[in-house]
NUTOR-23590 format. One record per atom (N, C-alpha, C, O, CB): residue in three letters; x negated, y, z. Coordinates in steps of 0.02 Angstrom, whole numbers, plus 50000, padded with zeros to 5 digits. Glycine has a CB too. Layout:
% NUTOR-23590
ALAXYZ ...
This chain:
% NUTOR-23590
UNK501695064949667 UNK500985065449679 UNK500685058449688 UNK501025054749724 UNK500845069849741 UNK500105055949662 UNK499745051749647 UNK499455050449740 UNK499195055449764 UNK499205054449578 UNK499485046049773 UNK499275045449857 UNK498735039949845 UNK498385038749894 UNK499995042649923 UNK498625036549792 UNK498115030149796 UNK497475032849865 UNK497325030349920 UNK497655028849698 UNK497305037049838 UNK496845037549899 UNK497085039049962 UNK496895035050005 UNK496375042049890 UNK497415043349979 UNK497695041350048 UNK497845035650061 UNK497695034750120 UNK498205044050065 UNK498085030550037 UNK498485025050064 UNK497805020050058 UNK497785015650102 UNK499275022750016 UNK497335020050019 UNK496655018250034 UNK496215018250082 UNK495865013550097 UNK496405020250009 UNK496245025650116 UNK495885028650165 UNK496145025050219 UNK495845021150256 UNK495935035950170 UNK496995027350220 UNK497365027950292 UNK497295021250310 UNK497185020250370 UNK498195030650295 UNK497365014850260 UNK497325008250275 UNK496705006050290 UNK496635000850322 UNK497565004550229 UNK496225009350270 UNK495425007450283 UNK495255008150345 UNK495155003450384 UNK494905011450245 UNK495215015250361 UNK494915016250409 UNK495505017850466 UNK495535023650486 UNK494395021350392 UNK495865014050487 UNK496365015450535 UNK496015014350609 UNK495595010150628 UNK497035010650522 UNK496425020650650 UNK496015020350708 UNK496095011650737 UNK496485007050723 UNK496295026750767 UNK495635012250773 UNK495515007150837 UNK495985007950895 UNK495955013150928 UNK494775008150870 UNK496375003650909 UNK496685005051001 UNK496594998251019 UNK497044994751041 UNK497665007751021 UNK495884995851008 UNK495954987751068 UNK495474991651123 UNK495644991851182 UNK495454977251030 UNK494874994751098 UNK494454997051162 UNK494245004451148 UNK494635008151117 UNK493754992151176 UNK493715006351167 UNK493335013551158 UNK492865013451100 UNK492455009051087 UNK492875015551223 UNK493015019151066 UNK492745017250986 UNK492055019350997 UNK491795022951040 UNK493155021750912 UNK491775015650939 UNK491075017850953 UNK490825023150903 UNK491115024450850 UNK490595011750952 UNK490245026250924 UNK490135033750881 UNK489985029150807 UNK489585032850779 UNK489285040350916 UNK490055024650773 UNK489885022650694 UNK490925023450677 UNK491165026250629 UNK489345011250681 UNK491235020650722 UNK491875022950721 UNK492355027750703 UNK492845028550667 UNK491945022850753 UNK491885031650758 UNK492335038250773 UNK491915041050691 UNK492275044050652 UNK492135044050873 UNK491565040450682 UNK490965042350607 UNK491635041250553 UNK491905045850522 UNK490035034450586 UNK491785035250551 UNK492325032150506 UNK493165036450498 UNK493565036950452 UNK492425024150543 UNK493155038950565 UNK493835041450581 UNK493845048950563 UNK494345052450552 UNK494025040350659 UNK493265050450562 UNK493065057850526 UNK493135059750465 UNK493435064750447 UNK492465059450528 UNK492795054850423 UNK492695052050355 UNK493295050050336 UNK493315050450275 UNK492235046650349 UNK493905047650363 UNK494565046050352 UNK494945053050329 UNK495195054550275 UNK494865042650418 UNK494885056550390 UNK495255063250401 UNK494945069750356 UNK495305074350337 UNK495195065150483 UNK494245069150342 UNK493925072650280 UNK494065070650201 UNK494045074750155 UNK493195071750290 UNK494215062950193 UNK494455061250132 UNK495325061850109 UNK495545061850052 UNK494205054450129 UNK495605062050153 UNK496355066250174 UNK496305070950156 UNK496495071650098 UNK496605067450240 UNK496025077150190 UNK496005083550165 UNK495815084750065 UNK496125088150024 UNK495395086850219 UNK495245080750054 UNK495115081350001 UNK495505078949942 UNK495445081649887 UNK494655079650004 UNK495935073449957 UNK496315069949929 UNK496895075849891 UNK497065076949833 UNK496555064449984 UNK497085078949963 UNK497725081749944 UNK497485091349921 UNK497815096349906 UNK498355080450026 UNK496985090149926 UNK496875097049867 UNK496485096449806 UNK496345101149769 UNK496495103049899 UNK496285089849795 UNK495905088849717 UNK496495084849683 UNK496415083749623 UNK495035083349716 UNK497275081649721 UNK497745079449684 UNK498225087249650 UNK498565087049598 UNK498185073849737 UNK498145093449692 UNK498415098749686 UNK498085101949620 UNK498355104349571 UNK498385102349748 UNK497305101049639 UNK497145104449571 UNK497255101349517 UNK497215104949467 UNK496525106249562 UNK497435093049503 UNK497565090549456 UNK498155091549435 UNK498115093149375 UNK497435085549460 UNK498665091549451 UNK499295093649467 UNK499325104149439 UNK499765107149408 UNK499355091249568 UNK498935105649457 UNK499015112549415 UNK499345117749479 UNK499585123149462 UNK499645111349336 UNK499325115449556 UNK499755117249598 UNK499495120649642 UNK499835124349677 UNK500075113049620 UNK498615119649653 UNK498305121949702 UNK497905125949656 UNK497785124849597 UNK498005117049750 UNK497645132549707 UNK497305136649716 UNK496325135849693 UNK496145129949693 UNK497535137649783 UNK495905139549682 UNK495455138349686 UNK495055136849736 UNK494615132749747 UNK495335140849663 UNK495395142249771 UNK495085141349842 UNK495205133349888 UNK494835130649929 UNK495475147849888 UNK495915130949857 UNK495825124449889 UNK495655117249864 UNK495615111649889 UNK496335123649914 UNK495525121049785 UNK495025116049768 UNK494045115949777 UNK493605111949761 UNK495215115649699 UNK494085123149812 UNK493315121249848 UNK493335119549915 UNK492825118249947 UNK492795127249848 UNK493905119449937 UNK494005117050014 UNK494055108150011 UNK493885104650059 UNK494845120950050 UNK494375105149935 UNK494555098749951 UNK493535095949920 UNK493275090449931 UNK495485095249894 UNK493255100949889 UNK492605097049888 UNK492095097249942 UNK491585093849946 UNK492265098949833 UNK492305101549978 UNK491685103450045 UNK491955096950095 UNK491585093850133 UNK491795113850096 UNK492655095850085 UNK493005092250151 UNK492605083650111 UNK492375079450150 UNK494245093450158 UNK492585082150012 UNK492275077750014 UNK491555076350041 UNK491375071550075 UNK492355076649969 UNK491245080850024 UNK490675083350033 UNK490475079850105 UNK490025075650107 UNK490725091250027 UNK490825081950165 UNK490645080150215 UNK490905074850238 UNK490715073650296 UNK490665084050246 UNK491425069450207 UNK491585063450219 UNK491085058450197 UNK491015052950224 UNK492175062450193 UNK490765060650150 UNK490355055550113 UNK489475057150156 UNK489015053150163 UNK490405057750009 UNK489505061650170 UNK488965066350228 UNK488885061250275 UNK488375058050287 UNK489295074150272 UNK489455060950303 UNK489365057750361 UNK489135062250418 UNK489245068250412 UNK488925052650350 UNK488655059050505 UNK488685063050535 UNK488065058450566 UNK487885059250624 UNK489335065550562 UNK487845055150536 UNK487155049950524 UNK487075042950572 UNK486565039650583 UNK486415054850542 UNK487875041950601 UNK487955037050636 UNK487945029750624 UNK488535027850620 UNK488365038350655 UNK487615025750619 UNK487735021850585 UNK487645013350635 UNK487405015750686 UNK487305023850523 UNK487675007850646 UNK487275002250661 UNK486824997050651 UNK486874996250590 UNK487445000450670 UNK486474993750668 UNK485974990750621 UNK486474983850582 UNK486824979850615 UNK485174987750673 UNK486404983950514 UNK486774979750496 UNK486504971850519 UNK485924971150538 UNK486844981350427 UNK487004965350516 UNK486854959450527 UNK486314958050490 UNK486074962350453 UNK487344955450519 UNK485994950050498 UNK485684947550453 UNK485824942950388 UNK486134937650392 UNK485394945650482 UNK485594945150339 UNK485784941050262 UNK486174934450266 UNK486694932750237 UNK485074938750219 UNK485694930450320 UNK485914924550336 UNK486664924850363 UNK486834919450340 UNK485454921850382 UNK487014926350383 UNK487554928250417 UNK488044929250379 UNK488604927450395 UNK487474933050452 UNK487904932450317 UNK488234934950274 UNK488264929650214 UNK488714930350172 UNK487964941550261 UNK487964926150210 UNK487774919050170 UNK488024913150181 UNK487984908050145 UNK487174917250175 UNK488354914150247 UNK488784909250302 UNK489394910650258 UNK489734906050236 UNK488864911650399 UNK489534917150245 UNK490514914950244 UNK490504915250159 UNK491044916750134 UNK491294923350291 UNK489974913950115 UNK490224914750047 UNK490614907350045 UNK490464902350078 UNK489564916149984 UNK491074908050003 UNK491404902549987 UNK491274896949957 UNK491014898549904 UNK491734903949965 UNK491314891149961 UNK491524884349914 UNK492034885949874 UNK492584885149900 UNK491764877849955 UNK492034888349802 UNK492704886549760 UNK492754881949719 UNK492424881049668 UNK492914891049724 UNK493404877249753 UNK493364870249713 UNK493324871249616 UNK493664875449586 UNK494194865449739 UNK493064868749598 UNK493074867749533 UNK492454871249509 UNK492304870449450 UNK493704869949502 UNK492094874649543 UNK491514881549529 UNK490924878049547 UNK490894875149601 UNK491584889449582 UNK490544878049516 UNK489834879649534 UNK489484884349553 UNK489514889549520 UNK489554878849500 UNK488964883949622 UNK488744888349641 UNK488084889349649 UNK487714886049685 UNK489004888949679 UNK487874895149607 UNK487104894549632 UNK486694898149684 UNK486924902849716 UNK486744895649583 UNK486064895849690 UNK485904898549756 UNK485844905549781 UNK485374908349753 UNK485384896349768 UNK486144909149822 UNK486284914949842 UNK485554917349848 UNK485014914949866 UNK486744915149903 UNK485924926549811 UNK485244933449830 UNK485404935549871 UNK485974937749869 UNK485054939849790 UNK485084936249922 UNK485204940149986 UNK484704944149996 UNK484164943049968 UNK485274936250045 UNK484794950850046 UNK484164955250064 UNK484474958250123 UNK485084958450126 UNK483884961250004 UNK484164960350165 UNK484154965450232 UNK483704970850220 UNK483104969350212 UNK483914961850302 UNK483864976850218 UNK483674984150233 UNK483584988150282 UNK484104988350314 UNK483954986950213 UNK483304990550297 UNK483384995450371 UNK483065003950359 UNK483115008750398 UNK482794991050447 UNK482735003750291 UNK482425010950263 UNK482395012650213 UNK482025009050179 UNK481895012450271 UNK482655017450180 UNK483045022950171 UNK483705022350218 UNK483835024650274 UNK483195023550094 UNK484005018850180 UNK484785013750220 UNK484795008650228 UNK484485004450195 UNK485405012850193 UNK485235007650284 UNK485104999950320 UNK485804997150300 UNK486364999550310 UNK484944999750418 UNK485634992150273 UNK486144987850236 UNK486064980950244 UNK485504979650266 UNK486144989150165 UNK486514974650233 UNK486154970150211 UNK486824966350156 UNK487344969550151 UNK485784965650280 UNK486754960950126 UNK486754961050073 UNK486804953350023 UNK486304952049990 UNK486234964850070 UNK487324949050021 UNK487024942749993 UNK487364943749928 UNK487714948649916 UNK487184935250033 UNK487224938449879 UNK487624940449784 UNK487704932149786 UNK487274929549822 UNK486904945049688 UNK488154927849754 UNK488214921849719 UNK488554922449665 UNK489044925849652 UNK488464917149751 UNK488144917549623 UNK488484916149542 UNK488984909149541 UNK488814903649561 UNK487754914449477 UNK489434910349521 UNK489954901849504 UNK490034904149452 UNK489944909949436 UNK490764898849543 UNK490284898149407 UNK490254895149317 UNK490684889849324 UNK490544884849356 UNK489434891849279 UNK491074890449303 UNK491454884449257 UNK491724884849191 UNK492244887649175 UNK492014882349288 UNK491254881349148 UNK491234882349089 UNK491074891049071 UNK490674895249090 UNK491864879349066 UNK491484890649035 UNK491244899749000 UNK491554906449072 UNK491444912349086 UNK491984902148889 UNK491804902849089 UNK492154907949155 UNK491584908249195 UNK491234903249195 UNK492874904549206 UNK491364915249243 UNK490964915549280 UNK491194919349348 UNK491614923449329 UNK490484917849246 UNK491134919749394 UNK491074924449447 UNK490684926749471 UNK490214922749474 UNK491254923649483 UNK490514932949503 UNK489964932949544 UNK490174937749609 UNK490354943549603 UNK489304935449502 UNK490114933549686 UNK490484937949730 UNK489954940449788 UNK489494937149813 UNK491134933949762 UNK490114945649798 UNK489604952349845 UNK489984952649902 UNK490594952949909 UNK489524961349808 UNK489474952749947 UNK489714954950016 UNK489104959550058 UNK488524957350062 UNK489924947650062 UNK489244964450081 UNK488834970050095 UNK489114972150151 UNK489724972750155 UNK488774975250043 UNK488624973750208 UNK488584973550266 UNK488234982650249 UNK487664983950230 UNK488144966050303 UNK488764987250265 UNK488574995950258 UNK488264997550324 UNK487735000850329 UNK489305001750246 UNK488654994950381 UNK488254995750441 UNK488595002150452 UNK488455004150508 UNK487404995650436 UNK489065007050414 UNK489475011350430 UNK489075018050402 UNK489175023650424 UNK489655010750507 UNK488525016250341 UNK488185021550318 UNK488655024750253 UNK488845021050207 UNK487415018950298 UNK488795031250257 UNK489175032650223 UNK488775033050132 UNK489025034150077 UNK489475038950261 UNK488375032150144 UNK487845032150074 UNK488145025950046 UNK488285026149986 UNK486875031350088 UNK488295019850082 UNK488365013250062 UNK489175013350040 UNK489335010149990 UNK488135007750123 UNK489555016250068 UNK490295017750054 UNK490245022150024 UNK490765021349991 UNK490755018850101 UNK490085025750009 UNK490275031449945 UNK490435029749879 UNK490675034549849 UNK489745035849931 UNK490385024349844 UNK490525021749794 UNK491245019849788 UNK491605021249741 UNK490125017249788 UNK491505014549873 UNK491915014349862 UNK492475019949882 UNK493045017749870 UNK491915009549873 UNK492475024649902 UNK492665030549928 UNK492795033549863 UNK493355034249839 UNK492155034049974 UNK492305035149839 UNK492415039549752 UNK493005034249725 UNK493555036449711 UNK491465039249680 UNK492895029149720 UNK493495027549664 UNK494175025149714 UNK494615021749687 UNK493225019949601 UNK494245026549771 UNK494725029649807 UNK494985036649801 UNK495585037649797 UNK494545029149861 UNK494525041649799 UNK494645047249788 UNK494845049649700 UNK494955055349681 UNK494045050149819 UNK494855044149662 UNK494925045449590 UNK495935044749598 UNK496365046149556 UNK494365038049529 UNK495995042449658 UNK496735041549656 UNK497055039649569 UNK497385043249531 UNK497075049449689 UNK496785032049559 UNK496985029949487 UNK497445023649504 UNK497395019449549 UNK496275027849433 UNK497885024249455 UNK498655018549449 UNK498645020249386 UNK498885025549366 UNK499525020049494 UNK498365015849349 UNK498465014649251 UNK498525008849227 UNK498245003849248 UNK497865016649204 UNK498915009249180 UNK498974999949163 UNK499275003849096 UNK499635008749087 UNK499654992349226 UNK498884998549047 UNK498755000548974 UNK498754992248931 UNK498814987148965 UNK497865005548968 UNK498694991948863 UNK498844985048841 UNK498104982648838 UNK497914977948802 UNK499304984348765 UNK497644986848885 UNK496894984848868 UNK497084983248937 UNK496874977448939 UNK496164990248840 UNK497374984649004 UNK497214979949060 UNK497424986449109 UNK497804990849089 UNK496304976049064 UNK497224986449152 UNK497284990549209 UNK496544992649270 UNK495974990449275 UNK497894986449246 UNK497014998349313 UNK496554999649383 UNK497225003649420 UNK497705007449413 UNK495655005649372 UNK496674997549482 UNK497615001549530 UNK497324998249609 UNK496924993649619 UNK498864995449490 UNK497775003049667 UNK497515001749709 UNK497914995949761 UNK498504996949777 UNK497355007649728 UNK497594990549781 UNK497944984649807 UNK497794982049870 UNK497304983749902 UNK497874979749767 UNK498124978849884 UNK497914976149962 UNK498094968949974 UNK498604966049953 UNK498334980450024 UNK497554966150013 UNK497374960250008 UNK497364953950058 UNK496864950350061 UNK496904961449990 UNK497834953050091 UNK497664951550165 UNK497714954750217 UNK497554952850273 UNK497174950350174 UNK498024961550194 UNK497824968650235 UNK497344971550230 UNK497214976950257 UNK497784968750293 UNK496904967150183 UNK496084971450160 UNK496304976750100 UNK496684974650057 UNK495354964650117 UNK496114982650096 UNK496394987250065 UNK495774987049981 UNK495174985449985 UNK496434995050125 UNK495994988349940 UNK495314986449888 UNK495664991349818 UNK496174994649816 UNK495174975149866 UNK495254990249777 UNK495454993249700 UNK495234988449675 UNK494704985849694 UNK495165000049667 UNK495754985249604 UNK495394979949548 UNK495694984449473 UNK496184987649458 UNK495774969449558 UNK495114982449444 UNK495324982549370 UNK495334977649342 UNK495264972549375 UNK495004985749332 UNK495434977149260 UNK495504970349233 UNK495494973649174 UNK495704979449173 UNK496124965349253 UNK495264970649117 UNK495374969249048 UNK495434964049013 UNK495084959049007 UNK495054971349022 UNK496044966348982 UNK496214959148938 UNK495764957648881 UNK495604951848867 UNK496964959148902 UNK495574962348851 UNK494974957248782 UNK494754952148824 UNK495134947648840 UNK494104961848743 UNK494124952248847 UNK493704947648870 UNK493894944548941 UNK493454942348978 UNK493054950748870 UNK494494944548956 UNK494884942349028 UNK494184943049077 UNK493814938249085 UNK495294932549027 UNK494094947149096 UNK493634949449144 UNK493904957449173 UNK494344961349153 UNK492854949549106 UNK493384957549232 UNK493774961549279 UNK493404961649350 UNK493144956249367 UNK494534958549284 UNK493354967249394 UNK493274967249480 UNK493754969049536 UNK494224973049533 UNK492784971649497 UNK493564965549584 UNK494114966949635 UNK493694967549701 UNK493404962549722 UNK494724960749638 UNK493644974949742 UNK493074976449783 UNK493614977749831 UNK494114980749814 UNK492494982249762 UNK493514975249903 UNK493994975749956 UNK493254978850038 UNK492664978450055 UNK494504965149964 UNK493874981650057 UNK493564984150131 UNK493844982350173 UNK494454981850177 UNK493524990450149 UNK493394980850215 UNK493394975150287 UNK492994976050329 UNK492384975850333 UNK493254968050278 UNK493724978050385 UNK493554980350471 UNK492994987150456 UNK492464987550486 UNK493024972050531 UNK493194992150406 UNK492964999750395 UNK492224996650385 UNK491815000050417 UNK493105006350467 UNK491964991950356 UNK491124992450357 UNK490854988450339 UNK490244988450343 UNK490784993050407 UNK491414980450296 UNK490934975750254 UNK491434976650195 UNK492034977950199 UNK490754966950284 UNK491004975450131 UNK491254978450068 UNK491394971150035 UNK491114966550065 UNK490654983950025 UNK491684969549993 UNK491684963149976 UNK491904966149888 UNK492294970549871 UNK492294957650031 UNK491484961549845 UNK491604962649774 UNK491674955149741 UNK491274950549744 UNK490974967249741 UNK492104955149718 UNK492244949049653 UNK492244951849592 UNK492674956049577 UNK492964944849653 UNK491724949549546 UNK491884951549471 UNK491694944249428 UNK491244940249441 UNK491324959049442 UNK492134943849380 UNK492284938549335 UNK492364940749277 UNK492504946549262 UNK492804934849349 UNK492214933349215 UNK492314935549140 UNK492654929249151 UNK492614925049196 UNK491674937049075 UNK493044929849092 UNK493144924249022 UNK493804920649093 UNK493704914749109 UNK492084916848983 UNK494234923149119 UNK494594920349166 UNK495164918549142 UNK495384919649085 UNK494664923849218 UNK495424915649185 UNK496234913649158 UNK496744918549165 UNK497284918149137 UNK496554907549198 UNK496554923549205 UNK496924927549248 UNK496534931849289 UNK495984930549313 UNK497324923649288 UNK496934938649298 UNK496794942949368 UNK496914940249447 UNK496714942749499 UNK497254949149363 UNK497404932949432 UNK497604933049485 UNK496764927449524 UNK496664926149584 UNK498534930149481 UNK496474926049485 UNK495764921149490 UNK495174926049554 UNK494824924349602 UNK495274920649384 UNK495324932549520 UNK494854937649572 UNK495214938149632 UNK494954940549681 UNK494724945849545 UNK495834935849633 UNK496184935749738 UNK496024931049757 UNK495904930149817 UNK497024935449769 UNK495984925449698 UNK495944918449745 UNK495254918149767 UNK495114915549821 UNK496134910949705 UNK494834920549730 UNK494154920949749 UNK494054922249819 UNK493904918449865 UNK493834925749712 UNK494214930449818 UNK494224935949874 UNK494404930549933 UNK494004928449975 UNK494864943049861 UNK495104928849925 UNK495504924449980 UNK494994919249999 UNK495034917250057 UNK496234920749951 UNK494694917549974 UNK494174909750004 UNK493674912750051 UNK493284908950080 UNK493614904649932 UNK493644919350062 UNK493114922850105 UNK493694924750191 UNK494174928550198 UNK492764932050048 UNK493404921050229 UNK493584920750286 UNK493484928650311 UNK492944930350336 UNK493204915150320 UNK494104933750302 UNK493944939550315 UNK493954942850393 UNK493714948250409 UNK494324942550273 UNK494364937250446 UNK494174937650505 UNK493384935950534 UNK493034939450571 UNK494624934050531 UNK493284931650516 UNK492624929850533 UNK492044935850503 UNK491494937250528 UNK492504922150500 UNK492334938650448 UNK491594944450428 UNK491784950850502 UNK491444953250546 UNK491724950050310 UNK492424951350482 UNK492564956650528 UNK492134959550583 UNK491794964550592 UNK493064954850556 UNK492334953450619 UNK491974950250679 UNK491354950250703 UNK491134950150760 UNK492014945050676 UNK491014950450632 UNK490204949350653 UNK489984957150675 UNK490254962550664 UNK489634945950577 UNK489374955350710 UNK488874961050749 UNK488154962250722 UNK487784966350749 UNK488764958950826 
């Protein structure tokens, strides 16, 4: 049986034991234990093994992971988030998009472009604030529970520092993304063309001080 998403989830959102969790937390730990359930009855129906009935049980259980329970915090400010993008030696960088949200969803949000020569990057860091609207994206392609590697490139699920993430890659145009989750609630994306390598989207990732995002309030 295919576990990518469990081992996604279970590493993402692992409980807390330094103090008393807080209700955007305990939100997270719900959403853990609802994407579990769903995991292991939409891998059954793929599999040919489960029931109907528990393949409407593993969509109600997504259903309400991605639901949420409307807990959420006000995310940091842009600026903050603009602090830990990286210097990568050899890259050029141009001046960061940033935005802060607070209605519909409260998010916030910076983007930078680097270039060297025909190679480009561009790396995202997103502050969800623990809104499950803002994680659901990366949740779905957790829940796609995919491990493929083909002579066009791959998608598979990896971990990064202990930051748990999914990257793909294709070889035509050596381009590719690598989206990691950090401390259950900042999202971090690297996507690149024209690279030397897959291994260019870790080193990226890696230049982002992932204690310090953790950390922030």
């Amino acid at each position: 049986m295919n576990r990518i998403a469990l081992m996604l989830v279970a590493g993402t959102l692992i409980i807390s034991v330094a103090c008393g969790k807080s209700d955007a937390e305990k939100q997270a730990d719900e959403a853990a234990a609802n994407l579990e359930k769903a995991s292991e009855a939409l891998s059954k129906a793929a599999e040919g093994t489960g029931s109907a009935e528990d393949l409407a049980a593993g969509m109600k259980s997504l259903t309400e992971a991605l639901k949420g329970d409307g807990k959420t915090v006000d995310p940091v400010s842009f600026q903050s988030l603009e602090a830990l993008l990286p210097s990568l030696s050899g890259w050029e960088r141009d001046t960061p998009r940033s935005e802060r949200m607070t209605s519909p969803v409260a998010y916030a949000q910076t983007e930078a472009h680097y270039s060297r020569g025909d190679a480009s990057l561009d790396i995202t860091i997103t502050d969800s604030g623990f809104a499950q609207a803002v994680l659901a994206p990366f949740s779905m392609m957790a829940m796609m529970g995919m491990n493929r590697e083909s002579r066009e490139g791959y998608e598979k699920s990896v971990t990064l520092d202990g930051q748990p993430g999914f990257e793909e890659w294709r070889n035509e145009n050596r381009d590719g993304e690598l989206t990691l989750l950090v401390g259950k609630r900042f999202l971090v994306a690297v996507k690149g063309s024209q690279l030397p390598g897959a291994g260019t989207l870790q080193d990226a990732a890696r230049a982002i001080d992932f204690g310090k995002l953790a950390a922030l309030q």
